[in-house]
C-alpha angles and dihedrals in degrees: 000000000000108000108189116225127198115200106040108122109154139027080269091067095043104059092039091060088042099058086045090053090053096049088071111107104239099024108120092178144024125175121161131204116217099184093058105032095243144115123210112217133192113184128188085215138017115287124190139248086246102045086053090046095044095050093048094048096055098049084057108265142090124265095215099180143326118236 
C-alpha cells in the first residue's frame, strides 16, 4: 500500500518515518520516497488508518492519505 506523508524535507525525515513505520506491530516492510512525499508498506495483517496516522504524527509529520 502508498501512504502519502506531508512534512518530510530532508533524509532525516525520512528515516525517521520510516522506523515509525516499522514499530508498528505487522508491518514487514517500510521504504519511503522523499522526493515524492510516500511510504511504501507491506503488512502481514491489516493495519488501520489510525494506527498509520497515529504512528506518523507522532513521529512529527502528517498521514495525507492511504492508496
Amino acid at each position: 500500500m502508498k501512504l502519502y506523508v506531508d512534512g518530510m524535507t530532508c533524509e532525516h525525515c525520512k528515516m525517521h518515518v520510516e522506523e515509525a513505520l516499522k514499530g508498528i506491530k505487522g508491518v514487514k516492510k517500510a521504504e519511503v520516497n522523499l522526493d515524492n512525499g510516500t511510504a511504501e508498506v507491506e503488512t502481514k495483517k491489516e493495519i488501520s488508518f489510525d494506527t498509520f496516522k497515529n504512528a506518523i504524527e507522532e513521529a512529527g509529520y502528517m498521514l495525507v492519505k492511504i492508496e
